[in-house]
C-alpha positions as CSV (number, residue, x, y, z in Angstrom):
1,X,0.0,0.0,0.0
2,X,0.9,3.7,-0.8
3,X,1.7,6.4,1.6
4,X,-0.3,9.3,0.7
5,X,3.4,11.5,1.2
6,X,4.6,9.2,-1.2
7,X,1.5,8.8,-4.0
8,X,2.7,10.8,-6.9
9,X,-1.2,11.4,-7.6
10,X,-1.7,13.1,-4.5
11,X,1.3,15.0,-4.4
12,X,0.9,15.9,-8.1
13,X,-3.0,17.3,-7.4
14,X,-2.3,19.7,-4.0
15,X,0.7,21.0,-6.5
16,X,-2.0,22.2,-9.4
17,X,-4.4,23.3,-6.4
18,X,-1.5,25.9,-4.9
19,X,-0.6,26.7,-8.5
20,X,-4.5,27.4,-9.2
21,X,-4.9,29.1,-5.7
22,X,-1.9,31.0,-6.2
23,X,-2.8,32.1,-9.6
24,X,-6.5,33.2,-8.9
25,X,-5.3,35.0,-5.9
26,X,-2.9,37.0,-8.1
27,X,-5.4,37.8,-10.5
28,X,-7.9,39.2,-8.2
29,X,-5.1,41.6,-6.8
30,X,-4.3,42.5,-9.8
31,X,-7.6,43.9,-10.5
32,X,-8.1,45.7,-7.6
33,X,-4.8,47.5,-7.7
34,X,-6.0,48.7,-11.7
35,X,-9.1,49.5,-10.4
36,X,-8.0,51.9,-7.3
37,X,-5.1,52.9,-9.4
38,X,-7.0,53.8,-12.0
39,X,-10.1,56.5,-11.2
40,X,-12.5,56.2,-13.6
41,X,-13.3,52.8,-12.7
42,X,-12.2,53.7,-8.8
43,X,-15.3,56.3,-8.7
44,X,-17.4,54.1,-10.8
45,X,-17.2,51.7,-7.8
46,X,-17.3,54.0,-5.3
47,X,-19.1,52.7,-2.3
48,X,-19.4,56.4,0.0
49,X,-21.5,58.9,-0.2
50,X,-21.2,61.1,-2.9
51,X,-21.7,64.2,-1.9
52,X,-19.6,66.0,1.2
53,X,-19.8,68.9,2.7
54,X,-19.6,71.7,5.2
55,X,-21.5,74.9,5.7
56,X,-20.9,77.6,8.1
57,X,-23.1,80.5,8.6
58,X,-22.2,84.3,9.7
59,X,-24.6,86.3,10.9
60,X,-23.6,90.6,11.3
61,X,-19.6,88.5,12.0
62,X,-21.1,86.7,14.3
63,X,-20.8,82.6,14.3
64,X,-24.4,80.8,13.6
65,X,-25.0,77.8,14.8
66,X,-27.2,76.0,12.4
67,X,-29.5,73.3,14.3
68,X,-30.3,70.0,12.9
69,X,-33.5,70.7,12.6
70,X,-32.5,73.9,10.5
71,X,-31.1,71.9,7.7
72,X,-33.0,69.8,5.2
73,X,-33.1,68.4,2.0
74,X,-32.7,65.0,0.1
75,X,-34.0,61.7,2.4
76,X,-30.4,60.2,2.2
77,X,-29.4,63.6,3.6
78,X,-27.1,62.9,6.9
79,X,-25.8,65.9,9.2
80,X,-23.3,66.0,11.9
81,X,-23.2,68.8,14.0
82,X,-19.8,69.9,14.7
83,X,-20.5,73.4,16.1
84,X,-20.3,75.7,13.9
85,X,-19.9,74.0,11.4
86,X,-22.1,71.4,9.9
87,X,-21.0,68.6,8.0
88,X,-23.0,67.0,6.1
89,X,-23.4,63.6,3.3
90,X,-25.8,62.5,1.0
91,X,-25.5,59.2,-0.9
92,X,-26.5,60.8,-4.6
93,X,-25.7,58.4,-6.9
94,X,-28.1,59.5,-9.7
95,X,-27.7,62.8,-12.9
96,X,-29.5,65.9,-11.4
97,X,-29.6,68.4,-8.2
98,X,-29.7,67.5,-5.0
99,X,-31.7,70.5,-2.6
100,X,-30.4,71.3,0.8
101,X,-32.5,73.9,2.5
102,X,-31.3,76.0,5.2
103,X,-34.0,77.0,7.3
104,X,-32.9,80.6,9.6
105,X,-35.1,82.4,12.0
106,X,-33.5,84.5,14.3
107,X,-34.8,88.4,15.9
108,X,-33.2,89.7,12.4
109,X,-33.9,87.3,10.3
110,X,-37.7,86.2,9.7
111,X,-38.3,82.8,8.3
112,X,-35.3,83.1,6.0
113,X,-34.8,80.2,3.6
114,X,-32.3,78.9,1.8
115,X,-31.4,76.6,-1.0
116,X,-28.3,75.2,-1.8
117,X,-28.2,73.1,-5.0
118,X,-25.6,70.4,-5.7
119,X,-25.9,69.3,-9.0
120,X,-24.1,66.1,-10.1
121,X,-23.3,65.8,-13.8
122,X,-23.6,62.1,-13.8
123,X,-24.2,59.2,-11.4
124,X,-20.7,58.5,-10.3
125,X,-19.5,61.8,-9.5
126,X,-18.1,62.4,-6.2
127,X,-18.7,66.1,-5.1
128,X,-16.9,67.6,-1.9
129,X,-17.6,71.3,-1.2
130,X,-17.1,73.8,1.9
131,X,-19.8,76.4,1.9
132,X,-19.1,79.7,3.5
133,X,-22.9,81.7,4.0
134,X,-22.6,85.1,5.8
135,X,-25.3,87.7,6.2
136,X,-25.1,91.4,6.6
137,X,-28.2,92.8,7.8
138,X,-27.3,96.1,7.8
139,X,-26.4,95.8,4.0
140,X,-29.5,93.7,3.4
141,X,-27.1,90.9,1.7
142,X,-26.2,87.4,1.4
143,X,-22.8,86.0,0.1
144,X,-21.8,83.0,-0.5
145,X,-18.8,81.9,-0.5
146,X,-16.2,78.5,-0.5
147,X,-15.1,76.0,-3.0
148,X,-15.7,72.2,-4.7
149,X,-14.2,69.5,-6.4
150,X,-16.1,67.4,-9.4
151,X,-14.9,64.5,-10.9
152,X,-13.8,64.8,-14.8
153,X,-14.4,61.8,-17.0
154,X,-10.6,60.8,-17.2
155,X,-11.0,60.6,-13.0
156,X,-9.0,63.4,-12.2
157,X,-10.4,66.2,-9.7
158,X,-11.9,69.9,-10.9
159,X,-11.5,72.5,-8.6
160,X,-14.2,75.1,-9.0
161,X,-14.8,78.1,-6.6
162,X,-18.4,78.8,-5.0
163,X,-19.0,82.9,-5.2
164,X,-22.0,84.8,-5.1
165,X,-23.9,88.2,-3.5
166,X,-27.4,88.4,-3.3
167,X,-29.8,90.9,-1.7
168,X,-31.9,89.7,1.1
169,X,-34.9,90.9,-0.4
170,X,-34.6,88.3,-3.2
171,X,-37.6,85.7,-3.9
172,X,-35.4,82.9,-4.4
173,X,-32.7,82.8,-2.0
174,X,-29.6,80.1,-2.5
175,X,-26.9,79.3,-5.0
176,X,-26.0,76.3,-6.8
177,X,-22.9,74.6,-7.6
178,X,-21.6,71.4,-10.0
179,X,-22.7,72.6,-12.9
């Protein structure tokens, strides 16, 4: 009888397993180092959230802090209040804006809304943004104020800058960005 150490079947068969094993491991590394190396398919796969974000808000130079409750908009929409500044995520995912309302009602400022549009230009963009708002009530205005990054189709990241004044006595208060 055979010792299985010695049976040149059995030693010939775990040899094609590691070589198989070995083979198919190296292949599936492979492919994820091309696809994190290489960003088109990188944010194509791209499990996050799509769209990040802060927003701060000045009132007359004075730091707002915006309350949960004061900031709505898509149902994916999640906030995280870190004082005065609030950081926010939504999953996106899909071609089109995504609202964010800012909701203000302070001695100075009745019932002020606000809208802040995100727009992604197709469904596997990955938008990050920081959002400056600051109000002047004695000068009746609104400015807006930051910067955000798009991603091009070749993978690489566009740097855009948010700027914009507005009076407060505007209908349609907000400003929108990713377009």
């Amino acid at each position: 009888m055979l010792d299985k150490d010695t049976n040149p079947c059995l030693n010939e068969r775990k040899k094609e397993l590691k070589v198989t094993l070995v083979t198919l491991l190296s292949v599936v590394l492979l492919i994820s180092v091309i696809c994190f190396l290489y960003k088109p398919i990188y944010y194509r796969l791209y499990f996050g959230d799509r769209i990040k974000g802060t927003i701060s808000f000045i009132v007359d130079g004075e730091a707002y802090h915006l309350q949960p409750k004061e900031i709505q908009g898509a149902n994916e929409l999640e906030l995280t209040d870190n004082g005065n500044i609030a950081e926010l995520s939504i999953h996106g995912g899909e071609y089109g804006g995504y609202p964010i309302f800012v909701y203000v009602d302070t001695a100075d400022l009745e019932a002020l809304k606000l809208r802040i549009n995100c727009f992604q230009h197709n469904w596997w963009n990955v938008t990050e943004f920081k959002l400056n708002i600051a109000i002047d009530t004695k000068q009746n205005s609104i400015s807006y104020s930051g910067d955000y990054t798009t991603i091009a189709d070749n993978g690489k990241k566009c740097y855009d800058k948010i700027e914009k004044q507005q009076s407060l006595d505007e209908e349609n208060l907000g400003i929108s960005f990713g377009l």
